[in-house]
N, CA, C and O of each residue as an XYZ file, in Angstrom:
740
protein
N     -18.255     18.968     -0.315
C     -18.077     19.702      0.919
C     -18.017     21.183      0.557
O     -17.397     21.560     -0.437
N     -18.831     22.236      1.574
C     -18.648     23.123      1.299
C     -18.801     24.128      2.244
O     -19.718     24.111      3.065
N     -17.625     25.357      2.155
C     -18.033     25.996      3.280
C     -18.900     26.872      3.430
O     -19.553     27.262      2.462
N     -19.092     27.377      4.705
C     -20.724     27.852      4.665
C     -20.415     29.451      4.802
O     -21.084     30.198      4.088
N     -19.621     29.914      5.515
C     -19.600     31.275      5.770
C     -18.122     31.649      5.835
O     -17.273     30.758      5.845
N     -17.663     33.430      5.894
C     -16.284     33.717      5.752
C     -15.312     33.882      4.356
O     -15.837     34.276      3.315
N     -14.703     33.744      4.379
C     -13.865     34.836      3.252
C     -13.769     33.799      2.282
O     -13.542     34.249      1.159
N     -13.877     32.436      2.347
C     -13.802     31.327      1.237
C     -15.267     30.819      1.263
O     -15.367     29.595      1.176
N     -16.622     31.642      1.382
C     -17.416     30.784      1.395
C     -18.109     30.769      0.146
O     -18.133     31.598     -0.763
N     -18.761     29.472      0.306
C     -19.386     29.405     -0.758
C     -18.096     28.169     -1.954
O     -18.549     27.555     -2.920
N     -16.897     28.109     -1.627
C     -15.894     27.409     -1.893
C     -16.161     25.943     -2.234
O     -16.027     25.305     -1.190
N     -16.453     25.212     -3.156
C     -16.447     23.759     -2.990
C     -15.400     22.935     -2.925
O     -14.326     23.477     -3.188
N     -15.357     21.513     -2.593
C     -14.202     20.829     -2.522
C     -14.633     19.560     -2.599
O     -15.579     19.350     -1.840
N     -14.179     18.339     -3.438
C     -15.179     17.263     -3.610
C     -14.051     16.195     -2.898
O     -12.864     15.974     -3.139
N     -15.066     15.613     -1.847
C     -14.820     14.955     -0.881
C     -14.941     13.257     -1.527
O     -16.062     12.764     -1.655
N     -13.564     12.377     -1.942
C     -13.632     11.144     -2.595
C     -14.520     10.190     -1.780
O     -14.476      9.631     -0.684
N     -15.485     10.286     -3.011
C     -16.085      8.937     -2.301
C     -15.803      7.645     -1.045
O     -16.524      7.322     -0.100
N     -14.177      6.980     -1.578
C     -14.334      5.875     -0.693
C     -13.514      6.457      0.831
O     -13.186      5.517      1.555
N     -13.210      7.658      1.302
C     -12.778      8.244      2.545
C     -13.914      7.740      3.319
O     -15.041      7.749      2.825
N     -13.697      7.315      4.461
C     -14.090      6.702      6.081
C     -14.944      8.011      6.549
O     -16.065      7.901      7.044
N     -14.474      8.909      6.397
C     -14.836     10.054      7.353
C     -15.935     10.639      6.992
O     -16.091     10.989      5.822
N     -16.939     10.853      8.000
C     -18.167     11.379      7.762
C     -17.834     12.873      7.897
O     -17.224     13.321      8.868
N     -18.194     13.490      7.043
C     -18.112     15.207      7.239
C     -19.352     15.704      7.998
O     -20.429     15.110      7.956
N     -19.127     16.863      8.713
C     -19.917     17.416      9.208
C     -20.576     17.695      8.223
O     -20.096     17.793      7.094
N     -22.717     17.992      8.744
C     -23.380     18.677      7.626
C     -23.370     19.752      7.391
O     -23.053     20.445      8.358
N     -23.615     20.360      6.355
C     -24.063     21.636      6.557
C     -24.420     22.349      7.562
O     -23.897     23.305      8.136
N     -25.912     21.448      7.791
C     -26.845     22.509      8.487
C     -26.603     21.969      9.556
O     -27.602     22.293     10.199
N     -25.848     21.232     10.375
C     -24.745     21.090     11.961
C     -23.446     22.060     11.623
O     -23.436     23.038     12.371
N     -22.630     22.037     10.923
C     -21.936     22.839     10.665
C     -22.293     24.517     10.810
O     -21.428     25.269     11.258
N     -23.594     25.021     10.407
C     -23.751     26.147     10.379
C     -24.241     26.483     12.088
O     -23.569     27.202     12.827
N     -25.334     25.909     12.442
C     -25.250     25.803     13.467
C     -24.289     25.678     14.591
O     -24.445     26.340     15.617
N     -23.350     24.894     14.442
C     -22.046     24.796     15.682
C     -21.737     26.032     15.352
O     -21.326     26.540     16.395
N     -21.694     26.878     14.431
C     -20.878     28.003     14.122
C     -21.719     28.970     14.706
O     -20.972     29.727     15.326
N     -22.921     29.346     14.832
C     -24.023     30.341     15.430
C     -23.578     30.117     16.886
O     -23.367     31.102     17.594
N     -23.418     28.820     17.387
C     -23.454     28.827     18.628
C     -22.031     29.022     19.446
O     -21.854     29.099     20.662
N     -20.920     29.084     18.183
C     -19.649     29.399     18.256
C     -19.417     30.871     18.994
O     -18.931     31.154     20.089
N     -20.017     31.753     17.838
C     -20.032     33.212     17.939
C     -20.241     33.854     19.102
O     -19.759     34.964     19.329
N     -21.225     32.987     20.209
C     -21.966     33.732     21.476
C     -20.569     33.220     22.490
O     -20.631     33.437     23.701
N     -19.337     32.538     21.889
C     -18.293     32.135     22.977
C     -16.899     32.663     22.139
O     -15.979     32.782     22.948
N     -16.601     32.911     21.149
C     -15.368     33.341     20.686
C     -15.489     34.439     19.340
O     -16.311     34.554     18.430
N     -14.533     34.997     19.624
C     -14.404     35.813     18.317
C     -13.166     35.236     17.468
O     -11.998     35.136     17.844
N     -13.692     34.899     16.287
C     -12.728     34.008     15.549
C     -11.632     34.402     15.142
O     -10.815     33.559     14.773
N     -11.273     35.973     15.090
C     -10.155     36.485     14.617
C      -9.248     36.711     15.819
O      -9.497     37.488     16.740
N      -8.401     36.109     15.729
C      -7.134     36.060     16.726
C      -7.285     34.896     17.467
O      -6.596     34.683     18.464
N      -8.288     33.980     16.984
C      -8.533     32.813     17.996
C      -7.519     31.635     17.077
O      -7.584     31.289     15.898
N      -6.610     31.233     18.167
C      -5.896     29.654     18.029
C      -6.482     28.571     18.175
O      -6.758     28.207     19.318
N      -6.770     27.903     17.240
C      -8.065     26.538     17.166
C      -6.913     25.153     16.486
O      -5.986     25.166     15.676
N      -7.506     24.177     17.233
C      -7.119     22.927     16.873
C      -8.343     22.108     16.476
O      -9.472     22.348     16.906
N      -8.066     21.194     15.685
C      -9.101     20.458     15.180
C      -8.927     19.014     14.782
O      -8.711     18.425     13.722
N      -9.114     18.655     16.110
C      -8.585     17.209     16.686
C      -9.505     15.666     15.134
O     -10.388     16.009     14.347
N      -9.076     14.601     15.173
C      -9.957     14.088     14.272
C     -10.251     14.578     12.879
O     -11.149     14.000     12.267
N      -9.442     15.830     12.149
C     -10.048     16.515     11.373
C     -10.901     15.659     10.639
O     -12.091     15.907     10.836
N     -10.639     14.589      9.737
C     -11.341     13.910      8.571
C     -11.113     14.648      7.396
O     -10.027     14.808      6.837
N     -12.613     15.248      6.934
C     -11.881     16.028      5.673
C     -11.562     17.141      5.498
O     -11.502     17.604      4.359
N     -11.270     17.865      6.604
C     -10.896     19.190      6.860
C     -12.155     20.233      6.907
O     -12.051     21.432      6.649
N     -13.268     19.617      7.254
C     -14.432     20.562      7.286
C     -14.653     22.092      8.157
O     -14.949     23.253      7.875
N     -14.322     21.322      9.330
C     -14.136     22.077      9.944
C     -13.033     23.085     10.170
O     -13.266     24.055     10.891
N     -11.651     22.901      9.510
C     -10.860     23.602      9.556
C     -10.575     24.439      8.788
O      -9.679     25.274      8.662
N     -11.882     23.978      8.009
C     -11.850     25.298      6.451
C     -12.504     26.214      6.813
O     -12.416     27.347      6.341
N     -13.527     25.746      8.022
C     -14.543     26.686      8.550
C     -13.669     27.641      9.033
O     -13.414     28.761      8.589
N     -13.168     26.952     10.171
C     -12.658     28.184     10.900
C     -11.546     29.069     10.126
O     -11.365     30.271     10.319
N     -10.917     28.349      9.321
C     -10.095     29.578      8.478
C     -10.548     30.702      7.434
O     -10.080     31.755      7.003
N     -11.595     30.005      7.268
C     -12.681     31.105      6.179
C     -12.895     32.168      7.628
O     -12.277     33.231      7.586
N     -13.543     31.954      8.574
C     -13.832     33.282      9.410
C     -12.538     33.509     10.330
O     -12.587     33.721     11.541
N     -11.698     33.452      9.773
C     -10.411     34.454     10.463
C      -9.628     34.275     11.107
O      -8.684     35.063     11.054
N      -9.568     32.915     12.270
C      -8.796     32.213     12.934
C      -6.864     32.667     12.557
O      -6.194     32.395     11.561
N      -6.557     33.270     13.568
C      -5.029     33.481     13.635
C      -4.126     32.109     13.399
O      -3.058     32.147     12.788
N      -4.639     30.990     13.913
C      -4.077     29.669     13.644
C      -5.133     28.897     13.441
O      -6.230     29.420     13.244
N      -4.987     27.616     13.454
C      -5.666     26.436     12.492
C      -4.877     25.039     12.369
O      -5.015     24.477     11.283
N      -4.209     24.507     13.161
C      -3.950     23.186     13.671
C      -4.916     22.073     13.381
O      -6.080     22.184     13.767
N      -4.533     21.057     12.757
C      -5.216     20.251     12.395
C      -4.715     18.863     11.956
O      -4.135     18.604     10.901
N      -5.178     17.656     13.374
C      -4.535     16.392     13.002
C      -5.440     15.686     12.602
O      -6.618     15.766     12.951
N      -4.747     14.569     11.465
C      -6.153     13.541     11.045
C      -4.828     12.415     10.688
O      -3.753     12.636     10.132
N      -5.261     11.447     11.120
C      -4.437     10.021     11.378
C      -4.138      9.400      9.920
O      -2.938      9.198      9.735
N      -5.087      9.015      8.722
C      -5.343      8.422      7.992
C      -4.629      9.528      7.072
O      -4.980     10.682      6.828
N      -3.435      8.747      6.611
C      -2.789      9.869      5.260
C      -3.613     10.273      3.922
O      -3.202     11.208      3.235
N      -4.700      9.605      3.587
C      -5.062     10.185      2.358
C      -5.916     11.038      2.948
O      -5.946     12.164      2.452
N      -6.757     10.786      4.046
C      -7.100     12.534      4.454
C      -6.210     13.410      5.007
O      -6.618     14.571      5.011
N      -5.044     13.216      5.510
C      -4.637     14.073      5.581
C      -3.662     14.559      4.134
O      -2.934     15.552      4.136
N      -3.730     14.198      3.675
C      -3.484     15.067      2.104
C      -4.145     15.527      1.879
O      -3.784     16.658      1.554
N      -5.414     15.343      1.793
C      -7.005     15.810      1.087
C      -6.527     17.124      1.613
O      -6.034     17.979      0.877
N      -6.696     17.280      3.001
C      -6.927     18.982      3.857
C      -5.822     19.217      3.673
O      -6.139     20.025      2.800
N      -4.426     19.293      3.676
C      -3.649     19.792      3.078
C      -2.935     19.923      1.808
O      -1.739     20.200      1.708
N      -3.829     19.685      0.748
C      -3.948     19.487     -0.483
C      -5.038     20.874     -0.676
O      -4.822     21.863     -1.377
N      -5.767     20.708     -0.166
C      -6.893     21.997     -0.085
C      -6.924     23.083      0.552
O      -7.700     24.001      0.286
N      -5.673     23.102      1.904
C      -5.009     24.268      2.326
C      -4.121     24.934      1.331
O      -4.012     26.156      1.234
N      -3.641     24.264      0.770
C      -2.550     24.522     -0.309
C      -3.473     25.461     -1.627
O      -2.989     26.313     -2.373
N      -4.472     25.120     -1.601
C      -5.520     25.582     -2.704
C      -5.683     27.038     -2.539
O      -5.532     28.015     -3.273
N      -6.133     26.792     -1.024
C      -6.643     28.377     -0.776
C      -5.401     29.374     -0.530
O      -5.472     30.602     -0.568
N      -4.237     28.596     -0.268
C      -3.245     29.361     -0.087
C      -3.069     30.239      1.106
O      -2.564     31.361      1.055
N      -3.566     29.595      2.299
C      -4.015     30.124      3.204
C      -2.632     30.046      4.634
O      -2.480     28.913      5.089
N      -1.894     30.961      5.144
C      -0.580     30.599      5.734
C      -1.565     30.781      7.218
O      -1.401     31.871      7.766
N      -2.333     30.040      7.750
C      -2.671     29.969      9.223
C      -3.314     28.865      9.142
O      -4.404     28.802      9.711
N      -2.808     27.717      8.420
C      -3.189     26.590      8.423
C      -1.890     25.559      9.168
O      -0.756     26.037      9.130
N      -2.050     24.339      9.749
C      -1.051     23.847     10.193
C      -1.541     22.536     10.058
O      -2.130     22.122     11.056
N      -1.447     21.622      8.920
C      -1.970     20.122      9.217
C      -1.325     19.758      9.539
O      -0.231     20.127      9.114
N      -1.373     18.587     10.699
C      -0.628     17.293     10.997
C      -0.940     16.132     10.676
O      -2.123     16.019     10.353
N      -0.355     15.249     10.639
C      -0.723     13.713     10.204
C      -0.001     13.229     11.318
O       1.202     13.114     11.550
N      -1.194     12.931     12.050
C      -0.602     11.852     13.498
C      -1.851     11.577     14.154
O      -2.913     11.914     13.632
N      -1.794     10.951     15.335
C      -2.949     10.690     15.707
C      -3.651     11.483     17.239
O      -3.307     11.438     18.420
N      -4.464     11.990     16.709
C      -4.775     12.291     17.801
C      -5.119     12.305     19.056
O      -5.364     13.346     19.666
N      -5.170     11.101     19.576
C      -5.241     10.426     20.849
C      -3.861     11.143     21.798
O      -3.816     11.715     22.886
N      -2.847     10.788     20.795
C      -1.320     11.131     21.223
C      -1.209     12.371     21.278
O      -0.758     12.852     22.318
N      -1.492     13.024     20.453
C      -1.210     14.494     20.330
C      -1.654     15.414     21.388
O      -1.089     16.412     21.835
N      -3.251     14.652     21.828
C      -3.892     14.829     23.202
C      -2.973     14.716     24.086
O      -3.028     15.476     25.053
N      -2.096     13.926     24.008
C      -0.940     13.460     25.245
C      -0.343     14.003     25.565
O      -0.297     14.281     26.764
N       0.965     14.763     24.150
C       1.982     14.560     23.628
C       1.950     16.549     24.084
O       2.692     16.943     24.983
N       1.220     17.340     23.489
C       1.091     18.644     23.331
C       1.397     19.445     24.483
O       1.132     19.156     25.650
N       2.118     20.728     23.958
C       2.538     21.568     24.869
C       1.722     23.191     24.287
O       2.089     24.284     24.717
N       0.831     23.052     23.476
C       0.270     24.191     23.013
C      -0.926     24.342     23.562
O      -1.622     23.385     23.902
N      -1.239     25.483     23.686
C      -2.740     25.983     24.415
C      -3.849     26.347     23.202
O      -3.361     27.105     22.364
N      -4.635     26.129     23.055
C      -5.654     26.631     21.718
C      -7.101     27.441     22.795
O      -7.795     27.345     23.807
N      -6.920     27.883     22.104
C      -8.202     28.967     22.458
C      -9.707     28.301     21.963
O     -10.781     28.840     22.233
N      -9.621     27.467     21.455
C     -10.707     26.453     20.953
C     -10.400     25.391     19.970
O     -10.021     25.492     18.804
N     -10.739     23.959     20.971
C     -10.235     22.730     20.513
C     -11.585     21.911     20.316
O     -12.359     21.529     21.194
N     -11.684     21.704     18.662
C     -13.032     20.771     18.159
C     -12.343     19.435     17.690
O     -11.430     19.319     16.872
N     -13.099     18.301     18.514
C     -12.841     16.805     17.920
C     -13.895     16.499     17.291
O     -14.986     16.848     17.740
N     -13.797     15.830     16.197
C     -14.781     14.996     15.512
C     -14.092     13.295     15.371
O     -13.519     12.930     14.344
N     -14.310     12.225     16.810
C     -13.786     11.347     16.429
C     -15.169     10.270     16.001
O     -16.336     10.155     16.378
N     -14.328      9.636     15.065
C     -14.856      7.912     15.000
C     -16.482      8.141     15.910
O     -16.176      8.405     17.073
N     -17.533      8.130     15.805
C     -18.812      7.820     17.125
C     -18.447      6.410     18.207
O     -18.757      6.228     19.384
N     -17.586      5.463     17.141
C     -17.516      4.354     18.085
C     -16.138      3.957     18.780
O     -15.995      2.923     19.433
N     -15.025      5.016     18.533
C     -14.224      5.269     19.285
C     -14.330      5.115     20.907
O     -14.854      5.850     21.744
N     -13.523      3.687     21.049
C     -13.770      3.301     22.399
C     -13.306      4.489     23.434
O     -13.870      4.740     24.498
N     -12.371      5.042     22.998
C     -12.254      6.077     23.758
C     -12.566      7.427     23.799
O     -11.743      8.271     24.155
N     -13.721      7.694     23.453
C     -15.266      8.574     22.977
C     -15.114      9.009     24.733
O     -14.550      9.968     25.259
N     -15.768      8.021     25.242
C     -16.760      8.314     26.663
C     -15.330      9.533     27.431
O     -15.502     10.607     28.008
N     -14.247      8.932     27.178
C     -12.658      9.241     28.089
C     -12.744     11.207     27.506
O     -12.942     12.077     28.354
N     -12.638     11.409     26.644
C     -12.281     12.495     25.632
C     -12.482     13.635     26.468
O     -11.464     13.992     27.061
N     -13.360     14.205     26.648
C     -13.677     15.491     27.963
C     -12.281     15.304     28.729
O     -11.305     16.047     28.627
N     -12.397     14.171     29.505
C     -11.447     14.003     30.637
C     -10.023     14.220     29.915
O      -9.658     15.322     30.325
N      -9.459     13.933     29.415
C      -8.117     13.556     28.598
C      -7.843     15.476     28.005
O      -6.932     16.176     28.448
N      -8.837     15.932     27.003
C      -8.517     17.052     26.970
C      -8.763     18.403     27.527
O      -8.483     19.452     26.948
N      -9.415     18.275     28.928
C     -10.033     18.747     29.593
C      -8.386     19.244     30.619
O      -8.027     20.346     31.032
N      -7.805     18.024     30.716
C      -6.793     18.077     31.572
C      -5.740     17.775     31.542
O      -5.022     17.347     32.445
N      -5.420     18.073     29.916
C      -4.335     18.046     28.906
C      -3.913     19.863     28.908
O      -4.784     20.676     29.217
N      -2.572     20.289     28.548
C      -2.159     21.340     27.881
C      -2.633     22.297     26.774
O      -2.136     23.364     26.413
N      -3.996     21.478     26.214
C      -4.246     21.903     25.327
C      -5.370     23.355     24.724
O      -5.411     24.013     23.685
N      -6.134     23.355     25.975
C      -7.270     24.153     26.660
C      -7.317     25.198     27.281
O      -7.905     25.325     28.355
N      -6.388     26.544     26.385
C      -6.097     28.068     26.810
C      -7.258     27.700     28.215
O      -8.203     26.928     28.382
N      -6.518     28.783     29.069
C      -7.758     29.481     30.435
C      -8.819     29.766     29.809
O      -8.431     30.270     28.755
N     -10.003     29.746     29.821
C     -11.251     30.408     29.666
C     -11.174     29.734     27.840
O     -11.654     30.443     26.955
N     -10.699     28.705     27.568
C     -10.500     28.327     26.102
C     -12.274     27.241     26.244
O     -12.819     26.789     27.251
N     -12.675     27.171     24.836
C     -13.674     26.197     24.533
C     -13.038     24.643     24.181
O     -11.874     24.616     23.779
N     -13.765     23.375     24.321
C     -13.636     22.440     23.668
C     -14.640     21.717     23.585
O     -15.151     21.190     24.573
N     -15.098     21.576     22.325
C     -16.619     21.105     21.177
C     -15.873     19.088     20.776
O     -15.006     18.481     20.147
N     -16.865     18.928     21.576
C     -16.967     17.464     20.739
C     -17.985     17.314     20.086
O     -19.115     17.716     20.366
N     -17.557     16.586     18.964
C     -19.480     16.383     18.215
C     -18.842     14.601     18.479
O     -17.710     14.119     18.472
N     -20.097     14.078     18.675
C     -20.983     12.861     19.331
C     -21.852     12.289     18.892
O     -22.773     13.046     18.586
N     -22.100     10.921     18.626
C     -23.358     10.439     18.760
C     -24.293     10.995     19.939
O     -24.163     11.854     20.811
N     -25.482      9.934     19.481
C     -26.838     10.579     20.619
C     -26.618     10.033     21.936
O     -26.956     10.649     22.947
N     -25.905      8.576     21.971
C     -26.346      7.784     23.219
C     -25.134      8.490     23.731
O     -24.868      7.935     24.797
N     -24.106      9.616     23.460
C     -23.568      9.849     24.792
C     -23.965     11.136     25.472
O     -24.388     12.083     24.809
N     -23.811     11.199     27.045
C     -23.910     12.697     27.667
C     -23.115     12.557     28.834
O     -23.009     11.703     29.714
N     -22.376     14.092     28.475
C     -21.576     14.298     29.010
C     -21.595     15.455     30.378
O     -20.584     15.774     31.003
N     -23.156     16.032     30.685
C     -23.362     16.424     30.784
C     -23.135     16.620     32.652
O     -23.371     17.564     33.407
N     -22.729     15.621     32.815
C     -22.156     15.743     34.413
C     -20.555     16.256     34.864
O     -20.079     16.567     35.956
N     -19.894     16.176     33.276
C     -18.536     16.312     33.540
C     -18.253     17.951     34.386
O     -18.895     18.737     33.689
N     -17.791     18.513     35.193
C     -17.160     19.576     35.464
C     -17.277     20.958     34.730
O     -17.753     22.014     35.146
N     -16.658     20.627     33.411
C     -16.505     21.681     32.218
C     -17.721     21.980     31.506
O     -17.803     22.878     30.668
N     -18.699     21.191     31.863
C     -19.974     21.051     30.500
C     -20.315     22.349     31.079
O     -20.273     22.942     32.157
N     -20.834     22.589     29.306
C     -21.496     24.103     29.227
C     -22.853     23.673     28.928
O     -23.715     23.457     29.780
N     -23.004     23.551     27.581
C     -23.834     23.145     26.946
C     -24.008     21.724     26.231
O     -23.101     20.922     26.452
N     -25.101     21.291     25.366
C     -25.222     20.276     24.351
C     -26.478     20.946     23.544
O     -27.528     21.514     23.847
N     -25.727     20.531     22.239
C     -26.701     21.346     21.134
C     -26.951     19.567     20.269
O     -26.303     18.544     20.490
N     -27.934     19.738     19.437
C     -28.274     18.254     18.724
C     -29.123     19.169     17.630
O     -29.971     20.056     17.723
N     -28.301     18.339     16.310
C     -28.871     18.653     14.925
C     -29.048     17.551     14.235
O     -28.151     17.023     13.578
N     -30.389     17.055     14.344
C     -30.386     15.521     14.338
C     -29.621     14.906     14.495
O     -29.444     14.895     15.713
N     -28.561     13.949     13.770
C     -28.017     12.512     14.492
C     -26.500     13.460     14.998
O     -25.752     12.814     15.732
N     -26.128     14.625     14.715
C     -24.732     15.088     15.308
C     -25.255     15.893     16.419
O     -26.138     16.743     16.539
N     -24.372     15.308     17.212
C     -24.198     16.273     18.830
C     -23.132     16.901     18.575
O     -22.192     16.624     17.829
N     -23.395     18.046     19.455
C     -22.156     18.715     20.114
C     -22.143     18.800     21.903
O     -23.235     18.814     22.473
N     -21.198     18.841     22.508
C     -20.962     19.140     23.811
C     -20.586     20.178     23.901
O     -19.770     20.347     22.995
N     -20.709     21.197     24.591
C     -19.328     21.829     24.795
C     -18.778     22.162     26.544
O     -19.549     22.116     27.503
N     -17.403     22.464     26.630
C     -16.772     22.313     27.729
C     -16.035     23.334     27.823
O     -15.282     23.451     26.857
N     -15.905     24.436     28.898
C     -15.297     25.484     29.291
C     -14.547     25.571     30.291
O     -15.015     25.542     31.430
N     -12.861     25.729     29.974
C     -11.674     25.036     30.588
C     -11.856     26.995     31.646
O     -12.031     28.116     31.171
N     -11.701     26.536     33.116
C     -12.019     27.505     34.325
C     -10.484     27.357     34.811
O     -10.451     26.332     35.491
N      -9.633     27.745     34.772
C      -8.606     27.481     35.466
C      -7.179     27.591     34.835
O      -7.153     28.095     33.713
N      -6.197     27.267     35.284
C      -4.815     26.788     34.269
C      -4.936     25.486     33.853
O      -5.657     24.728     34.503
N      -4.449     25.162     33.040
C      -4.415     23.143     33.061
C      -3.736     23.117     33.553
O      -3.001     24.048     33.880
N      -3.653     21.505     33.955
C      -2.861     20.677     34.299
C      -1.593     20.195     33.820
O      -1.694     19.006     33.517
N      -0.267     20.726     33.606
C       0.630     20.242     33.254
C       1.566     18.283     33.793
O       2.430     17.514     33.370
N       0.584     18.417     34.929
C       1.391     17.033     35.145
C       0.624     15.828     34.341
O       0.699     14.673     34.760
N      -0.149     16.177     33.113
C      -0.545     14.903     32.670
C       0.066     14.788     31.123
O      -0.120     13.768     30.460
């Protein structure tokens, strides 16, 4: 694994073989990030990073500047991995959690200025995800939230949809929270 751009780039980190979690690629990775730039400026931005896996994405965003960096991943040996490798870079705007994120979706009273999931593709509760953090606490006013996806889903009727970008087999959605949230959920 490696990051692509920002103050640690170029950084490697070797991702153990028998981990579950598919990492983002590269060249989806670099891309979500081009298409990042035309919606946030990463420095001073509060990001969560729902699903982490192996912390790909949360290395991303801390290499380009992110004020915070929240990051849950369910499965304890990844979540050691990324905070084993936060610890590396020595980086104090990192925040891993080890819990699950379904709940945390629930559970949260923090606003992020941009919230990326990377769950499971066959996560039965895939299709739900828009809805759940869409109208969760979690989704500053005018905040982003990026799902990456298999192909067979679109989300593209939901309310929030902005866009959908596709880098071969990884999607992204993205969804732009218009309003206050919803605190009664």
């Amino acid at each position: 694994m490696r990051i692509v751009t920002g103050k640690y780039k170029g950084r490697h980190f070797v991702v153990p073989a028998s981990f579950k979690a598919r990492p983002t690629t590269d060249f989806a990775k670099e891309n979500l990030f081009n298409v990042l730039r035309a919606y946030i400026d990463f420095e001073g931005t509060r990001a969560l990073d729902l699903f982490a896996g192996t912390g790909a994405i949360t290395l991303e965003l801390l290499s380009r500047g992110c004020e915070q960096v929240v990051s849950v991943e369910k499965d304890r040996r990844h979540f050691r991995f990324i905070a084993d490798t936060i610890r590396t870079l020595r980086d104090p705007h990192a925040r891993p959690l080890c819990g699950d994120a379904l709940r945390y979706i629930q559970r949260a009273s923090e606003a992020f200025d941009l919230v990326f999931a990377d769950p499971p593709y066959a996560l039965p509760e895939l299709p739900e995800l828009p809805q759940r953090v869409m109208q969760s606490t979690l989704v500053a006013p005018d905040g982003l939230f990026v799902l990456e996806h298999g192909r067979t889903n679109d989300f593209s009727t939901h309310p929030d949809f902005v866009t959908h970008r596709a880098y071969g087999s990884v999607n992204f959605s993205f969804f732009r929270h218009h309003g206050q949230p919803d605190a009664s959920l």
